[in-house]
C-alpha positions, -999 to 999 in steps of 0.1 A, spaced: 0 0 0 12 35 -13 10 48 24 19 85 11 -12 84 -7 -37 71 15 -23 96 41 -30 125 18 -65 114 12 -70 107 49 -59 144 54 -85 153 30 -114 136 44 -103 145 80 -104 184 71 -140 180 71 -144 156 100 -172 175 123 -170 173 160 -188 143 173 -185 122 211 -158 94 204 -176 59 205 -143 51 226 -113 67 231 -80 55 217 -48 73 232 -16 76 216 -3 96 191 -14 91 152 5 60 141 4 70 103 34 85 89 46 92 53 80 75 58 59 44 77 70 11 60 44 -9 50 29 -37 77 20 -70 74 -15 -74 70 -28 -106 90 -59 -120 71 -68 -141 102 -67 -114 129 -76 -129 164 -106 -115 185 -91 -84 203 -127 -65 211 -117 -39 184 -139 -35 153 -123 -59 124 -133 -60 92 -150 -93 85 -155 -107 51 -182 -126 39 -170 -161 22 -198 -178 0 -193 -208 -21 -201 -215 -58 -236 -201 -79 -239 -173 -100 -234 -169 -139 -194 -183 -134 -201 -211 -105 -188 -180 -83 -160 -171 -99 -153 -137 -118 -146 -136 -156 -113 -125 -145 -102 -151 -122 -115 -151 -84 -140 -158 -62 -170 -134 -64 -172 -128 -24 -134 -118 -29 -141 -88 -54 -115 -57 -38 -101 -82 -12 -80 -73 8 -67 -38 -8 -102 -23 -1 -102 -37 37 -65 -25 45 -72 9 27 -105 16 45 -91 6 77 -66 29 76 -88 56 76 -115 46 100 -85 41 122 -69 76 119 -108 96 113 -128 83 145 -119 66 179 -136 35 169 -114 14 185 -98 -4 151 -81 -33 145 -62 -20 109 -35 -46 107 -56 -72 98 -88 -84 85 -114 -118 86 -131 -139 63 -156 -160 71 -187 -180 66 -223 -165 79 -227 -199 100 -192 -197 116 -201 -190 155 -172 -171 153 -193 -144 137 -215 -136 164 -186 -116 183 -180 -92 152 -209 -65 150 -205 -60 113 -202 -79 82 -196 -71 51 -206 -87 16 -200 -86 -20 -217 -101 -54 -247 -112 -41 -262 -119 -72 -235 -150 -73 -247 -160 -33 -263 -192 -27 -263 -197 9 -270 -235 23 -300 -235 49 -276 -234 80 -262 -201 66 -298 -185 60 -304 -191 95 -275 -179 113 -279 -148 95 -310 -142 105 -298 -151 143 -272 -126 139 -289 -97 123 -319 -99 147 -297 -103 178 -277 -68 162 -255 -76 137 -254 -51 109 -243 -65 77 -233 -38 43 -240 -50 7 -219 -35 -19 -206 -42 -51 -241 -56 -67 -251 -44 -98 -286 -56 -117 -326 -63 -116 -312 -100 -116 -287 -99 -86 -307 -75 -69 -340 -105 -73 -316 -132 -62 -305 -108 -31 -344 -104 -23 -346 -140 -26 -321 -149 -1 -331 -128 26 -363 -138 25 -352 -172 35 -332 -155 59 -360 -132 74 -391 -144 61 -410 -118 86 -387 -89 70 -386 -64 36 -360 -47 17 -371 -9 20 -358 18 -1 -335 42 20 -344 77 24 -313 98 23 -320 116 50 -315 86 76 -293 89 105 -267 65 89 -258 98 66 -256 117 93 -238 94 118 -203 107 120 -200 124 84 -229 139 67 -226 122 33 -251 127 7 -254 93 -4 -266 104 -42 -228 119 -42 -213 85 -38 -208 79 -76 -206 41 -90 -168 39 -98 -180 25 -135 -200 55 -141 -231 69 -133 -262 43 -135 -291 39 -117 -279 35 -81 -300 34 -49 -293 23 -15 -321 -4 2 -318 -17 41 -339 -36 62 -351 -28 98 -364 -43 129 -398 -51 126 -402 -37 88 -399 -1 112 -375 24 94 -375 43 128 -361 12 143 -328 0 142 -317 -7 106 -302 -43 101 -289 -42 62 -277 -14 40 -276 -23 4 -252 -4 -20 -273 -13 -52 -256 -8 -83 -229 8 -67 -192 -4 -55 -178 19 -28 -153 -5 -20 -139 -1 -56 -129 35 -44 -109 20 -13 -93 -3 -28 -79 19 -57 -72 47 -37 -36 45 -32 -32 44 -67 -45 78 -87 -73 61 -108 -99 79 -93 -106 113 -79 -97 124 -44 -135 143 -37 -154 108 -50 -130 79 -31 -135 106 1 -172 102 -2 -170 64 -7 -149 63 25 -168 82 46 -197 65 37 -181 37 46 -173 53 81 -205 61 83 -219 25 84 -195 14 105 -201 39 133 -237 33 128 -235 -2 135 -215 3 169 -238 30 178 -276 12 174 
């Protein structure tokens, strides 16, 4: 990771960082420097109570038996350059206490889950979860797990999405999400409609789901439809993009995360 670069677009987004009470307060000085070497990144990172960045894994289905035209699994689109990027900056933006040297992957019926608040998950047009995994998520998102949808793009993925939480919350509905929820407003105020698909505008929306079908209730799923934020993390050591749209995609990002810890 181009640590230079990352740090000048953390400077960026932290010029605008408004004044909110720390979820928990992390002493020490900032750990990021432009001279820092680069770290190891540990793709199994034992539980430590800090927030981790957990990784859905999903086997086989979709158009390419869960593969990507290019070569990879579909649940591993951006991995891990997106999750060491983004960490990086939730570390150094917020006092969310962070675990940024490492990341997990795992299944949705791994126990393991269940001590992770937040999930995150890609592709879901290529997800085919076996019964055991519809069920645990459904345990986990209705005892508070939050879990983020990105990177799905499509009436067809979007219907097989639907599909899949249905078995997973029969009880529950996707809902579209106004933009003036408090996840927008939860550490950053991001105007979602800003958050540009990487590939070009398209018709993009963001959908969750909420205890008890109750938008004033605690939302459970936010659904990045036919968008990719994690697209902008991943590249964003690298100059492809713009500096204004990966800040938005990042503090959107932020924005989930805090969320999550905070209802």
């Amino acid at each position: 990771m181009n640590v230079a670069r990352i740090l000048f677009v953390l400077l960026v987004v932290g010029a605008a960082t408004p004044v909110h009470a720390p979820v928990e307060a992390v002493p020490g000085p900032v750990a990021l420097a432009v001279d820092a070497p680069a770290q190891s990144f540990d793709r199994e990172a034992p539980y430590d109570a800090k927030y981790h960045f957990v990784r859905i894994r999903y086997d086989g289905g979709g158009r390419f038996g869960g593969f990507r035209r290019r070569g990879g699994q579909m649940w591993a689109h951006d991995y891990d350059r997106a999750e060491r990027n983004f960490l990086q900056i939730l570390r150094e933006t917020t006092y969310v206490p962070t675990q940024a040297d490492g990341s997990n992957v795992m299944t949705f019926d791994d126990p393991e889950l269940f001590k992770y608040p937040v999930a995150y998950i890609v592709e879901v047009g290529s997800w085919d979860p076996s019964q055991a995994e519809v069920e645990a998520l459904g345990q986990y998102l209705l005892k508070g797990g939050f879990l983020i949808v990105d990177d799905t793009r499509d009436q067809r993925n979007y219907d097989n999405f639907e599909y899949q939480m249905q078995r997973a919350l029969p009880e529950h509905t996707i809902l579209p999400l106004d933009g003036e929820h408090a996840v927008y407003d939860s550490f950053f105020r991001v105007d979602p409609m800003a958050v540009i698909p990487p590939y070009g505008p398209r018709n993009f929306r963001y959908y969750a789901m909420f205890e008890d079908n109750d938008p004033e209730k605690r939302m459970m799923v936010v659904f990045n439809y036919n968008n990719d934020i994690a697209e902008y993390w991943e590249f964003s050591d690298q100059g492809y993009v713009s500096i204004p749209l990966t800040n938005e995609a990042f503090k959107l990002g932020v924005n989930y995360v805090v969320y999550a810890h905070t209802h």
